[in-house]
PyMOL Python script that loads the backbone (N, CA, C, O; Angstrom):
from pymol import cmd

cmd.read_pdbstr("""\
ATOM      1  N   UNK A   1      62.466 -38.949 -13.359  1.00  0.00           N
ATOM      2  CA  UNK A   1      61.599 -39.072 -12.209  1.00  0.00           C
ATOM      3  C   UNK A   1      61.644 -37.789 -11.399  1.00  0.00           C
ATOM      4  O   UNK A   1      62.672 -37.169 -11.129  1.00  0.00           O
ATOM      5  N   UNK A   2      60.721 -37.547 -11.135  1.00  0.00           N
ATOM      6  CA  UNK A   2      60.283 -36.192 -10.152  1.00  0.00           C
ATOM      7  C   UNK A   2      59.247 -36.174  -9.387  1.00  0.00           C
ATOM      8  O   UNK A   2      58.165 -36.574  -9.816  1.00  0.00           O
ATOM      9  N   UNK A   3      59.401 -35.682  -8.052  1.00  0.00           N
ATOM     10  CA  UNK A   3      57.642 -35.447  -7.569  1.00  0.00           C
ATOM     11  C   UNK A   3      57.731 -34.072  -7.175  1.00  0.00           C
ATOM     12  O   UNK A   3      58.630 -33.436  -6.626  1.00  0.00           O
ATOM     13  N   UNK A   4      56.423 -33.719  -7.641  1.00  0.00           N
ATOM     14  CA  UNK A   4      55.835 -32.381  -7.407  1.00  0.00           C
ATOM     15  C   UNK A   4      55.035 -32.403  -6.267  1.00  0.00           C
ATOM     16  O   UNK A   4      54.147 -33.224  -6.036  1.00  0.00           O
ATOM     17  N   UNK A   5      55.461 -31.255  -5.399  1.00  0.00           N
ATOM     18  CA  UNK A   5      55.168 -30.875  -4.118  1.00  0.00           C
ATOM     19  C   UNK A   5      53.496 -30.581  -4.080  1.00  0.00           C
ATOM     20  O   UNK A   5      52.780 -30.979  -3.161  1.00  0.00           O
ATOM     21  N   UNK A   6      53.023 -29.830  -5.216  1.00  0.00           N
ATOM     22  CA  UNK A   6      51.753 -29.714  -5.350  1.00  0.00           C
ATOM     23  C   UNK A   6      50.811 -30.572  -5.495  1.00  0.00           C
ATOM     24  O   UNK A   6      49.702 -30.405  -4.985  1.00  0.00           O
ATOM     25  N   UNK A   7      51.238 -31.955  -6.455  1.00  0.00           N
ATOM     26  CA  UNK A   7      50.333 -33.334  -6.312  1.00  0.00           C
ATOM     27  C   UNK A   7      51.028 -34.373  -5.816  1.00  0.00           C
ATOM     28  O   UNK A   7      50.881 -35.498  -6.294  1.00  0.00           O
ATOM     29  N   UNK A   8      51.862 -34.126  -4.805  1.00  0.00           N
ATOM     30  CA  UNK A   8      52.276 -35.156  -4.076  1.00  0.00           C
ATOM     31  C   UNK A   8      51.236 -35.278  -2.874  1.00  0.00           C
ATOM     32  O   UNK A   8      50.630 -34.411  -2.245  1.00  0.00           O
ATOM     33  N   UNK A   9      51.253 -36.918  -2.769  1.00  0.00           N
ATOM     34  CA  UNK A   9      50.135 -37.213  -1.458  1.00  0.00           C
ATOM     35  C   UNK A   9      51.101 -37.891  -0.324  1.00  0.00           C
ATOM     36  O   UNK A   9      52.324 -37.800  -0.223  1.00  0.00           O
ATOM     37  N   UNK A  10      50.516 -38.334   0.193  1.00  0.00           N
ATOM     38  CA  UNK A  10      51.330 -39.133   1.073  1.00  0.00           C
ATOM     39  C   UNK A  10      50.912 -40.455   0.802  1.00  0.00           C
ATOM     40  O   UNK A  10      50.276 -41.039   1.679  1.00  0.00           O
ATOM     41  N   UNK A  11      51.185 -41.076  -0.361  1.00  0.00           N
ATOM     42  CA  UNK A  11      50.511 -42.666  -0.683  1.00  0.00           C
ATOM     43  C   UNK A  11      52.208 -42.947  -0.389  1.00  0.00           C
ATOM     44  O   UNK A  11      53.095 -42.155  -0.068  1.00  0.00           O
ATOM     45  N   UNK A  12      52.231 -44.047  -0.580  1.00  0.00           N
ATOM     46  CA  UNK A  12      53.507 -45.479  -0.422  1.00  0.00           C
ATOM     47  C   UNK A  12      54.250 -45.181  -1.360  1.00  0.00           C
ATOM     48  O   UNK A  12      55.378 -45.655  -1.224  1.00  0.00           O
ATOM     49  N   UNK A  13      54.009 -44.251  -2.788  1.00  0.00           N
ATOM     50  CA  UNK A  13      54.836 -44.214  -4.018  1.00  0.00           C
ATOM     51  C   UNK A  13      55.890 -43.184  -3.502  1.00  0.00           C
ATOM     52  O   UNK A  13      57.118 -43.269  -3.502  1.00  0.00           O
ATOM     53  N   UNK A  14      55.123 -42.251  -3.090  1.00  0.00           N
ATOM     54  CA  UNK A  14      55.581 -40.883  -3.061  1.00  0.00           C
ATOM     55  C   UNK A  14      56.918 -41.324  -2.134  1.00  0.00           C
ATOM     56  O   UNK A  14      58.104 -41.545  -2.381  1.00  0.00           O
ATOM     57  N   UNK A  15      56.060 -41.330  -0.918  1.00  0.00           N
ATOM     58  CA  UNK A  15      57.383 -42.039   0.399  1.00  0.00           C
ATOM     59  C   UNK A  15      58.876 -42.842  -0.064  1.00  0.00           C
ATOM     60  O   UNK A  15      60.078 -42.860   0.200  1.00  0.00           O
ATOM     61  N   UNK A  16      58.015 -43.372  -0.802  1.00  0.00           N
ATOM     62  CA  UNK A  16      59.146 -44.607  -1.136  1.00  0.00           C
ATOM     63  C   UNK A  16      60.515 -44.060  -2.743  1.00  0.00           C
ATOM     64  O   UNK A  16      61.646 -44.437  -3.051  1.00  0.00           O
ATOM     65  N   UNK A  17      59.685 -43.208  -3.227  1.00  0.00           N
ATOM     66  CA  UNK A  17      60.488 -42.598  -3.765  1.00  0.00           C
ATOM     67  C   UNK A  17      61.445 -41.479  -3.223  1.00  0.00           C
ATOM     68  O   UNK A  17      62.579 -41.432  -3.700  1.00  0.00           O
ATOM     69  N   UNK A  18      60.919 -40.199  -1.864  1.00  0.00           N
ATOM     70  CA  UNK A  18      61.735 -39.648  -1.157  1.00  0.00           C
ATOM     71  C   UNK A  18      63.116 -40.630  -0.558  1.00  0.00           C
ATOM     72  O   UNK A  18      64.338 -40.492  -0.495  1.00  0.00           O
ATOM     73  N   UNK A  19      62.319 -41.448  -0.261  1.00  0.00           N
ATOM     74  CA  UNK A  19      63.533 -42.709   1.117  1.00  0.00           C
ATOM     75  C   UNK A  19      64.889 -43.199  -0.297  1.00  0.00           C
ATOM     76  O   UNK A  19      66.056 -43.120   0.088  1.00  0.00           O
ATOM     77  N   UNK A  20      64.709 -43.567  -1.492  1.00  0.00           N
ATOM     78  CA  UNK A  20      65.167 -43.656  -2.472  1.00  0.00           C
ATOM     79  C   UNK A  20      66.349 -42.525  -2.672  1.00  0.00           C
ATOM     80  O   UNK A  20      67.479 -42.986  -2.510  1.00  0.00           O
ATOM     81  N   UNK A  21      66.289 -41.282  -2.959  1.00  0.00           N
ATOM     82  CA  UNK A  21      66.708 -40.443  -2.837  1.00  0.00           C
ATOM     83  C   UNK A  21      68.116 -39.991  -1.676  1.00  0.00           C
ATOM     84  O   UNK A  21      69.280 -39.734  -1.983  1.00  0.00           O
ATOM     85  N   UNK A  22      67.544 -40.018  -0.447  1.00  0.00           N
ATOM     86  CA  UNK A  22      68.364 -39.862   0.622  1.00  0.00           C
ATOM     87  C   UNK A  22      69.765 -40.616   0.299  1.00  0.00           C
ATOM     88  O   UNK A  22      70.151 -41.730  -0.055  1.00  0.00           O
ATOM     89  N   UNK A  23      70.411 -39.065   0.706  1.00  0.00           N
ATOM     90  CA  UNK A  23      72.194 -39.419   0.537  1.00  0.00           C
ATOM     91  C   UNK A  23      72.614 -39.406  -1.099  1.00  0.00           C
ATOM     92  O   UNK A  23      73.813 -39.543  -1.341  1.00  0.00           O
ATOM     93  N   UNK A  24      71.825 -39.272  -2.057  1.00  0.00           N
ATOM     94  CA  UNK A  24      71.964 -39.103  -3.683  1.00  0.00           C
ATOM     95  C   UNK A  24      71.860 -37.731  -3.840  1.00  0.00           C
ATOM     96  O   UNK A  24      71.492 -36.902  -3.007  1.00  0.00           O
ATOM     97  N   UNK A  25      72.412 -37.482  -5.605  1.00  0.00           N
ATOM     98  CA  UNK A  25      72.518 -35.989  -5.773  1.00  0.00           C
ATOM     99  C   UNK A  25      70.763 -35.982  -6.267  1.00  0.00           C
ATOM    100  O   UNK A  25      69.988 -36.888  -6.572  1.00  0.00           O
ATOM    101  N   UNK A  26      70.630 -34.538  -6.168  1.00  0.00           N
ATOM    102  CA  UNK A  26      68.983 -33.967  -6.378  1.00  0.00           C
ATOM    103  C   UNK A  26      68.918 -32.879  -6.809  1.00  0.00           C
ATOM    104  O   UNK A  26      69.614 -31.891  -6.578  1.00  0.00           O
ATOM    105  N   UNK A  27      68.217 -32.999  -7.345  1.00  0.00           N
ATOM    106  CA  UNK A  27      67.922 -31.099  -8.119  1.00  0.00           C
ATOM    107  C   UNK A  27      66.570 -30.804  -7.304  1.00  0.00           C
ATOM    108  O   UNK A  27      65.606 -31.566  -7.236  1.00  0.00           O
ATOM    109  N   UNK A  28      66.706 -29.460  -6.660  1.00  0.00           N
ATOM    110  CA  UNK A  28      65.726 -29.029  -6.100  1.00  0.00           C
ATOM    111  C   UNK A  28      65.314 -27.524  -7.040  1.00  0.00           C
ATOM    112  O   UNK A  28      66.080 -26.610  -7.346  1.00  0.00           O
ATOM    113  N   UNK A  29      63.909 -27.661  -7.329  1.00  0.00           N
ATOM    114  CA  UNK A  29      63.316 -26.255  -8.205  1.00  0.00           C
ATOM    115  C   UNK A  29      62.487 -25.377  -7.008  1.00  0.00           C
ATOM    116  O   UNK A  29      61.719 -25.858  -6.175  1.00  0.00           O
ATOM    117  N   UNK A  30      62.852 -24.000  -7.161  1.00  0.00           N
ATOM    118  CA  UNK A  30      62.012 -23.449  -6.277  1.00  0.00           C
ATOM    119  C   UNK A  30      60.949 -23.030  -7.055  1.00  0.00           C
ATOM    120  O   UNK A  30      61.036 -23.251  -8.263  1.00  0.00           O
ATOM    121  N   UNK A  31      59.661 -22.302  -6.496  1.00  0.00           N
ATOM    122  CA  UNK A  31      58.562 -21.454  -7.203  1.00  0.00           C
ATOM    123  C   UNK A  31      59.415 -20.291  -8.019  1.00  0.00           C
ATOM    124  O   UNK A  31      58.944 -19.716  -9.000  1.00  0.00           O
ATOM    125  N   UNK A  32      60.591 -20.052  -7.539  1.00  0.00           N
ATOM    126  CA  UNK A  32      61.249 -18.793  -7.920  1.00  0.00           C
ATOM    127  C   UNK A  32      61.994 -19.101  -9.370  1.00  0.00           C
ATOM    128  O   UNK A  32      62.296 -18.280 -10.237  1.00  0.00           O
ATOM    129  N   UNK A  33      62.165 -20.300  -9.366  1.00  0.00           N
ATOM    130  CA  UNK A  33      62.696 -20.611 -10.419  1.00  0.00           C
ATOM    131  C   UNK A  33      64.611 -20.967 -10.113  1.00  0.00           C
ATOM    132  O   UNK A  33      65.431 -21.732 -10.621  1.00  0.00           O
ATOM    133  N   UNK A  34      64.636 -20.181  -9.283  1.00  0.00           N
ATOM    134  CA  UNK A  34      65.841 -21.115  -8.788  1.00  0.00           C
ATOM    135  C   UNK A  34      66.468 -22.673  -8.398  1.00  0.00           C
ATOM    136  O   UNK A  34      66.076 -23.258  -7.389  1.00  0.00           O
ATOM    137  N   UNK A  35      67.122 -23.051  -8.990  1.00  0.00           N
ATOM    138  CA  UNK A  35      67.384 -24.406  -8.774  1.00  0.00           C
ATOM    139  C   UNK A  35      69.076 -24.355  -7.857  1.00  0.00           C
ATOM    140  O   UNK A  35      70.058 -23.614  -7.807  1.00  0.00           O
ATOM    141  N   UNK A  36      68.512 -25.897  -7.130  1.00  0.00           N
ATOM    142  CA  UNK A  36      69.611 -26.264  -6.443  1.00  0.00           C
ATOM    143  C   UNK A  36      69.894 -27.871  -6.739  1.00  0.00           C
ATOM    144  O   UNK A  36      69.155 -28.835  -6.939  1.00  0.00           O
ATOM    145  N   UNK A  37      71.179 -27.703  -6.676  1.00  0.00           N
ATOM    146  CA  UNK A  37      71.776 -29.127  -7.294  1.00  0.00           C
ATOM    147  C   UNK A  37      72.392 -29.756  -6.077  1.00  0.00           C
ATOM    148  O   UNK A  37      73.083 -28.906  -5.516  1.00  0.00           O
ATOM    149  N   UNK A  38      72.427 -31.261  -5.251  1.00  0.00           N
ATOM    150  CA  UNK A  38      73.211 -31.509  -4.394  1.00  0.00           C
ATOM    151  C   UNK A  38      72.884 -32.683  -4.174  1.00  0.00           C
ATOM    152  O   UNK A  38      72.210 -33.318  -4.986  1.00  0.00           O
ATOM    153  N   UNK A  39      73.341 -33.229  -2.933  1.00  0.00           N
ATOM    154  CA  UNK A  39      73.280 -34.530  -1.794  1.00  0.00           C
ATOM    155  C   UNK A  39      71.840 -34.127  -1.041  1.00  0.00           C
ATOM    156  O   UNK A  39      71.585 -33.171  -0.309  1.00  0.00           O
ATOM    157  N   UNK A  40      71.113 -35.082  -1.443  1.00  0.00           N
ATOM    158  CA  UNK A  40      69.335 -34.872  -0.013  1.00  0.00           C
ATOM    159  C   UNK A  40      70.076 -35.301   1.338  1.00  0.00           C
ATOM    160  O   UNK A  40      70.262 -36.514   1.241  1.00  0.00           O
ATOM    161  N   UNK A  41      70.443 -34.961   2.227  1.00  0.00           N
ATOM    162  CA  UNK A  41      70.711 -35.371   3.377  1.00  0.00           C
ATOM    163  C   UNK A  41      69.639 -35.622   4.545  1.00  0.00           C
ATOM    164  O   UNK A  41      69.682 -36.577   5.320  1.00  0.00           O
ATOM    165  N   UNK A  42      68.430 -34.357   4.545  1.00  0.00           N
ATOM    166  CA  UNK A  42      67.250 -34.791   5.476  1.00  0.00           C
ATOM    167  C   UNK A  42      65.914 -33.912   4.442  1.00  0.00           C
ATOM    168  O   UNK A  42      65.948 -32.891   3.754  1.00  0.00           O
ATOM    169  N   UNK A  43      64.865 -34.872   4.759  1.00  0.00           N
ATOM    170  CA  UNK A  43      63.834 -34.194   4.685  1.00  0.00           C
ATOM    171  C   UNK A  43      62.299 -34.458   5.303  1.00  0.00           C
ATOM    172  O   UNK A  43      61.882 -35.616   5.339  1.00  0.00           O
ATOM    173  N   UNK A  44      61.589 -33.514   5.720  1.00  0.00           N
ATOM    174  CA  UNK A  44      60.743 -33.752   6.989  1.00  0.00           C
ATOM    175  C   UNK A  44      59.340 -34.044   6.528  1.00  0.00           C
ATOM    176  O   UNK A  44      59.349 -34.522   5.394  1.00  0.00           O
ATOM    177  N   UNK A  45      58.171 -33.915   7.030  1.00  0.00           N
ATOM    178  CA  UNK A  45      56.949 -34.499   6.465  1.00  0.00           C
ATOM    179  C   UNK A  45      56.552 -33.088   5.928  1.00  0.00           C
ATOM    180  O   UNK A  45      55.783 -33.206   4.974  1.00  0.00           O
ATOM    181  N   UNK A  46      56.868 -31.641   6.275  1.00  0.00           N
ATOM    182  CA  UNK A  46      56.510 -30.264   5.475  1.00  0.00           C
ATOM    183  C   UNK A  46      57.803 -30.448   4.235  1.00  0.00           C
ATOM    184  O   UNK A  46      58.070 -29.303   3.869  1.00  0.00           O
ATOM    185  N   UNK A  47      58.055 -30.739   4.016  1.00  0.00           N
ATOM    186  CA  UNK A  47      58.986 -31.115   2.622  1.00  0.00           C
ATOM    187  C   UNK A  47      60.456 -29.977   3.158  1.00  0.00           C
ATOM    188  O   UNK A  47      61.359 -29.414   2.538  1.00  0.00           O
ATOM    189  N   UNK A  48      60.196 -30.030   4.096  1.00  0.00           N
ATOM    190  CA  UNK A  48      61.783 -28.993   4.548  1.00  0.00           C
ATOM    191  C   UNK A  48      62.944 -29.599   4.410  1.00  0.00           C
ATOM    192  O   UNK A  48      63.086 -30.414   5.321  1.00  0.00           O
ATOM    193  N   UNK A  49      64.417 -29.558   3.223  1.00  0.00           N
ATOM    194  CA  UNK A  49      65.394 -30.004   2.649  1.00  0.00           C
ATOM    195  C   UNK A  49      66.918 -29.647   3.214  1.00  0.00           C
ATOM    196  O   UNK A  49      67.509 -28.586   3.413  1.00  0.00           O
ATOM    197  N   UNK A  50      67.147 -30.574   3.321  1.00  0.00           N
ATOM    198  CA  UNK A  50      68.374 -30.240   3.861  1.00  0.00           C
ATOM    199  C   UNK A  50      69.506 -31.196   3.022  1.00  0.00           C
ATOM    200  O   UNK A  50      69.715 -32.369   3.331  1.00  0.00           O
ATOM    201  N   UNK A  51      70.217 -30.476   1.879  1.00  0.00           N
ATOM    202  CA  UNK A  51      71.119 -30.839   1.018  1.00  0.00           C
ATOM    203  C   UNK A  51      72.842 -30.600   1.928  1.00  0.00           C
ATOM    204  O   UNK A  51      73.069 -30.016   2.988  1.00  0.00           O
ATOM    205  N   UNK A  52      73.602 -31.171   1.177  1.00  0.00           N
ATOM    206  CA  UNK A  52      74.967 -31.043   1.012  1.00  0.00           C
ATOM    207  C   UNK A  52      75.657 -30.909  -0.289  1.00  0.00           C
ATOM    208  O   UNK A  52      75.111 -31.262  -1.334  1.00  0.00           O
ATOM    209  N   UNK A  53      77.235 -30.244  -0.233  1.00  0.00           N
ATOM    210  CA  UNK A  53      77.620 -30.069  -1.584  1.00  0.00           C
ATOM    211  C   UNK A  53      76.630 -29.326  -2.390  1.00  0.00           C
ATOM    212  O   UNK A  53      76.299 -30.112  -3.277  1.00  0.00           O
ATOM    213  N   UNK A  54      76.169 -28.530  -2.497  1.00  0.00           N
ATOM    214  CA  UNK A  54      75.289 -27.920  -3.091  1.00  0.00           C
ATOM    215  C   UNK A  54      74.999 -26.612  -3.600  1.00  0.00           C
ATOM    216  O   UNK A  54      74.874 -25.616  -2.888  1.00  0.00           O
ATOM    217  N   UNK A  55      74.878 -26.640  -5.061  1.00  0.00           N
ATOM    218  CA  UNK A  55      75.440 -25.523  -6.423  1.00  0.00           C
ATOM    219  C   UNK A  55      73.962 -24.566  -6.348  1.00  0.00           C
ATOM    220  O   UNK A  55      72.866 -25.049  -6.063  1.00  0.00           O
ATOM    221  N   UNK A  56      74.156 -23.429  -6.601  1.00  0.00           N
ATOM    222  CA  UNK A  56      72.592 -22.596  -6.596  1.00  0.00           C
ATOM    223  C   UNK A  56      72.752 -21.960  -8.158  1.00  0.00           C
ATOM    224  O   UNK A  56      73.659 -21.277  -8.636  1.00  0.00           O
ATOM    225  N   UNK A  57      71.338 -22.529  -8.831  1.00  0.00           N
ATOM    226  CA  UNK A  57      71.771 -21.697 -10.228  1.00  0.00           C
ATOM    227  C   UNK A  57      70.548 -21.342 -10.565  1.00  0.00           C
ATOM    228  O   UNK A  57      69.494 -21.950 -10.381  1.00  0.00           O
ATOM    229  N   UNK A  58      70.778 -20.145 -11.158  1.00  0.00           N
ATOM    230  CA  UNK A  58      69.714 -18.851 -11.426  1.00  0.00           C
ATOM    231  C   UNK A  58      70.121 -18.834 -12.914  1.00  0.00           C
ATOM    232  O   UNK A  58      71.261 -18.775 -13.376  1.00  0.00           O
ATOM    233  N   UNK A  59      68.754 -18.910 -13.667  1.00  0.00           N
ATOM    234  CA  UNK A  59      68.626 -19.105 -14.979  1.00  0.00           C
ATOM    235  C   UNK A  59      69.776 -19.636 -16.071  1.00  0.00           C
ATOM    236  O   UNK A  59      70.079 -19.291 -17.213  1.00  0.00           O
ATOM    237  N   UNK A  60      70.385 -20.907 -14.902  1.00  0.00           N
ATOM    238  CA  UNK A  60      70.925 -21.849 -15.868  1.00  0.00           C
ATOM    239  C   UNK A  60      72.690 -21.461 -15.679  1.00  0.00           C
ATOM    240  O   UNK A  60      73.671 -21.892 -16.284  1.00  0.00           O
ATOM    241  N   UNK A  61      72.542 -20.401 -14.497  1.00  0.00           N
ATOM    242  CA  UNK A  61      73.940 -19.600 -14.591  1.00  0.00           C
ATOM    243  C   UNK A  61      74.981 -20.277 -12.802  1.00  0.00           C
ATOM    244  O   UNK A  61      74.613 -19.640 -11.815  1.00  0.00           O
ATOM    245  N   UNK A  62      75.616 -20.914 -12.625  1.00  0.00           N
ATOM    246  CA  UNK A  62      76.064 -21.030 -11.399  1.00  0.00           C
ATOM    247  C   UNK A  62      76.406 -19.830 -10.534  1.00  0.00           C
ATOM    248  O   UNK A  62      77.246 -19.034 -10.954  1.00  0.00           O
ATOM    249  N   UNK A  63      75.801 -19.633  -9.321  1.00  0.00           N
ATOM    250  CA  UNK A  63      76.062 -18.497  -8.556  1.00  0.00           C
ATOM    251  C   UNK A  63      76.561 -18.484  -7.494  1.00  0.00           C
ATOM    252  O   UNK A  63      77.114 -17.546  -6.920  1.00  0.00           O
ATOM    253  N   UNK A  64      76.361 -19.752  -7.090  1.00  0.00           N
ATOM    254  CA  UNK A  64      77.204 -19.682  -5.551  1.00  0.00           C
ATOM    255  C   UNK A  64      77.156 -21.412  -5.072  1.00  0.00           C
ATOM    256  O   UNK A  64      76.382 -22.217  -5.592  1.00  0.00           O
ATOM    257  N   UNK A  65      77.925 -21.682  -4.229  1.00  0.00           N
ATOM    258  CA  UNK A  65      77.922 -22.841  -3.762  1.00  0.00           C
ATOM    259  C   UNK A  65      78.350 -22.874  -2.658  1.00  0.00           C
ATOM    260  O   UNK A  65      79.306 -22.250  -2.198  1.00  0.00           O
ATOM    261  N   UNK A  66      77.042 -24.278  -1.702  1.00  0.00           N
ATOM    262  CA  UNK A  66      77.631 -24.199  -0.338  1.00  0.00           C
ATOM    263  C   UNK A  66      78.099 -25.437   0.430  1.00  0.00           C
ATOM    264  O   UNK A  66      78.752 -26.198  -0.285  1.00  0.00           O
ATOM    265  N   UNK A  67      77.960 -25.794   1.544  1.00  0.00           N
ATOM    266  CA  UNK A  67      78.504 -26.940   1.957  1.00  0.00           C
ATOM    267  C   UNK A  67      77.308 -27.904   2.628  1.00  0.00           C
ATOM    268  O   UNK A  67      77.263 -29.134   2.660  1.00  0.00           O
ATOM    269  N   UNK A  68      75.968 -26.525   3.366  1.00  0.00           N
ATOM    270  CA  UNK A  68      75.045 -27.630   3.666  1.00  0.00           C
ATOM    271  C   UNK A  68      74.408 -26.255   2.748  1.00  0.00           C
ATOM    272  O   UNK A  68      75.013 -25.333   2.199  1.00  0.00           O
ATOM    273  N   UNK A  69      72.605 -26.624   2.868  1.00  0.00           N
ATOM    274  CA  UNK A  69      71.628 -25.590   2.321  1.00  0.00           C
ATOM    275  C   UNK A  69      70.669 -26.526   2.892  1.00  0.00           C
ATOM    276  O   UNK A  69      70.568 -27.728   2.645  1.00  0.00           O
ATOM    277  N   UNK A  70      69.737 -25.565   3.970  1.00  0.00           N
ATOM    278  CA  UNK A  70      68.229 -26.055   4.282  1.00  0.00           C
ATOM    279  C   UNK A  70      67.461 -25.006   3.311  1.00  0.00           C
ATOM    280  O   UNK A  70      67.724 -23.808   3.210  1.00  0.00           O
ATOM    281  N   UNK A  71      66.328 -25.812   2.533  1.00  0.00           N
ATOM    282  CA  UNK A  71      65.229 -24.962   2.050  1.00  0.00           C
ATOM    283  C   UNK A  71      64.088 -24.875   2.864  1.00  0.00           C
ATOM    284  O   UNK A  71      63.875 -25.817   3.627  1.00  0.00           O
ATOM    285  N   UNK A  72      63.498 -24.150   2.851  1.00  0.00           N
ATOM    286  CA  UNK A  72      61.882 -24.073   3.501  1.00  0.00           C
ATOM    287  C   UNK A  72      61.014 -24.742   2.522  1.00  0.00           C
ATOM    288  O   UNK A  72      61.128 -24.534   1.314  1.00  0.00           O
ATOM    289  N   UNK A  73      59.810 -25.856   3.228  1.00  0.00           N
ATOM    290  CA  UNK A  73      59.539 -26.783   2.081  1.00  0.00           C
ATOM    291  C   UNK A  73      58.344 -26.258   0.997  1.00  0.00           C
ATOM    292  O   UNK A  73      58.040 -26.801  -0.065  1.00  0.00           O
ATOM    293  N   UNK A  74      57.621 -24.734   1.738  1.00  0.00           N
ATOM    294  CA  UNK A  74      56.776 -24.082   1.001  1.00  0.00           C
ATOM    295  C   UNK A  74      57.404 -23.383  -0.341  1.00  0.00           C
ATOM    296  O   UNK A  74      56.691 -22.864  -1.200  1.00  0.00           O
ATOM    297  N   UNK A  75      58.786 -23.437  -0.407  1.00  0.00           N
ATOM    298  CA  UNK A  75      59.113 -22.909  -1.462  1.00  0.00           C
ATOM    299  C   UNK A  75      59.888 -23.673  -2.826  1.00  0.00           C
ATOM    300  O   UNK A  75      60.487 -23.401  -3.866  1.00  0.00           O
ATOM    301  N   UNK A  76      59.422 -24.781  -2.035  1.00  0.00           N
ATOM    302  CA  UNK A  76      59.945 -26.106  -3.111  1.00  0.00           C
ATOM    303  C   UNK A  76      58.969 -26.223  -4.286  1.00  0.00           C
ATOM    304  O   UNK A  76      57.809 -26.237  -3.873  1.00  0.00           O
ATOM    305  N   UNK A  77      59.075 -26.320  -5.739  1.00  0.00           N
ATOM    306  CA  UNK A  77      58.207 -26.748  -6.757  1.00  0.00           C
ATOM    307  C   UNK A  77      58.434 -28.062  -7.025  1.00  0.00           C
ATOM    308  O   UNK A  77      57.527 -28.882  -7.168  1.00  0.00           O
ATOM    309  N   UNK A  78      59.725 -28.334  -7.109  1.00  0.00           N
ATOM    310  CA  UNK A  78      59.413 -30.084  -6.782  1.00  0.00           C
ATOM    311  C   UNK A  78      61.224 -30.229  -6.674  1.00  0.00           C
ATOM    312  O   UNK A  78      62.095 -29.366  -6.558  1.00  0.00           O
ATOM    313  N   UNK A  79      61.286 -31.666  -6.768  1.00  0.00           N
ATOM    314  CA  UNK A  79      62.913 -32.466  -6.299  1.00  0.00           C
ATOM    315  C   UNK A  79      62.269 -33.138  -7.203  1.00  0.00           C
ATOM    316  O   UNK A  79      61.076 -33.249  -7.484  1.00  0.00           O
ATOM    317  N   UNK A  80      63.896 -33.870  -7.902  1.00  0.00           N
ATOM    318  CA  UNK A  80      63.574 -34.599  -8.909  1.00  0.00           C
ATOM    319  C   UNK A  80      65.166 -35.375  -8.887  1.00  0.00           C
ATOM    320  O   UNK A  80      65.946 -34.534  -8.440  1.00  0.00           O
ATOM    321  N   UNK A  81      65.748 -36.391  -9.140  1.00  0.00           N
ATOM    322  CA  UNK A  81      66.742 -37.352  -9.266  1.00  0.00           C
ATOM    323  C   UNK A  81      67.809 -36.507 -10.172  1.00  0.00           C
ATOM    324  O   UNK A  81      67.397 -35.990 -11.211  1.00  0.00           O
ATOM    325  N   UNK A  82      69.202 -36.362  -9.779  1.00  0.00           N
ATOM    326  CA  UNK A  82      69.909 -36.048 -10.784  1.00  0.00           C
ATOM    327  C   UNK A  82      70.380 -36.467 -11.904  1.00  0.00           C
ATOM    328  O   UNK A  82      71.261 -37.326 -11.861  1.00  0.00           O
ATOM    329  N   UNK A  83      70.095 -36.164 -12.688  1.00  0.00           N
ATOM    330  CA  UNK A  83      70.786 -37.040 -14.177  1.00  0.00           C
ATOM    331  C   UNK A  83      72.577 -36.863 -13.758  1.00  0.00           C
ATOM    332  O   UNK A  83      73.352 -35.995 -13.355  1.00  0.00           O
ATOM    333  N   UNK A  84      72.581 -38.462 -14.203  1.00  0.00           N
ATOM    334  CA  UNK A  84      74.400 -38.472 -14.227  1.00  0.00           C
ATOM    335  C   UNK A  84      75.100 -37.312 -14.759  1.00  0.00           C
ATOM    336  O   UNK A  84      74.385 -36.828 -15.637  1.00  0.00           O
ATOM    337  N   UNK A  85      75.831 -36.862 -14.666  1.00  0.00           N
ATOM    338  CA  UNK A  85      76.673 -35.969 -15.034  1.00  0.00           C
ATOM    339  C   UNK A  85      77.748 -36.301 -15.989  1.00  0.00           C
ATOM    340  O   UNK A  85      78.822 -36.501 -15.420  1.00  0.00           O
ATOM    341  N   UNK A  86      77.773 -36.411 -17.176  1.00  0.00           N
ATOM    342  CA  UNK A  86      78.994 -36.767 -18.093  1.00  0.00           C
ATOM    343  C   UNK A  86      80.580 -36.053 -17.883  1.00  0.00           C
ATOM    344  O   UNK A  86      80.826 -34.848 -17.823  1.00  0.00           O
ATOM    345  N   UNK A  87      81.454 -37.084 -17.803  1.00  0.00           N
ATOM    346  CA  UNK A  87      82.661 -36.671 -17.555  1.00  0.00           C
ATOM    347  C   UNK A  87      82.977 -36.383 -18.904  1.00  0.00           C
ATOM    348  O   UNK A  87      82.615 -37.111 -19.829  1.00  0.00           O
ATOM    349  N   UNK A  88      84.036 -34.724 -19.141  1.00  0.00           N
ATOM    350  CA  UNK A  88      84.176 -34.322 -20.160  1.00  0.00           C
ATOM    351  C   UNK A  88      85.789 -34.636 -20.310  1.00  0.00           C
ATOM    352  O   UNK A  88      86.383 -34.334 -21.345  1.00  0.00           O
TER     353      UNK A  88
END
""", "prot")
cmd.dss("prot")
cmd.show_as("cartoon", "prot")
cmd.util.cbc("prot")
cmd.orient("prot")
């Protein structure tokens, strides 16, 4: 499951899938291609993100990690549910 910032509307699905989310881990994709992995803690009606615990990885490579991370929501390509993580 994912919604894309570009054909997201504001119908009842969309909403109800953000509200779903809150306080769960999330993968956030930028236009840049950067992804962020974390906790959704807030997000506003311009799609502006505000994660916790949260890993920044650039072409698949971990680069840094922080404790909160706000994105700007124009630079979001979409949020999408984290797949469980297998314990190794």
């Amino acid at each position: 499951f994912f919604i894309s910032i570009m054909s997201a509307s504001s119908s009842n699905a969309s909403s109800d899938f953000i509200k779903q989310l809150l306080g769960r881990p999330v993968v956030v994709k930028l236009n840049s291609g950067v992804t962020y992995q974390g906790v959704l803690a807030c997000l506003d009606g311009y799609m502006n993100i505000a994660m916790e615990q949260t890993e920044e990885y650039e072409n698949g490579q971990l680069r840094n990690k922080y404790a909160d991370t706000f994105i700007r929501g124009n630079n979001v390509l979409y949020i999408s549910k984290q797949k469980k993580r297998s314990n190794k």
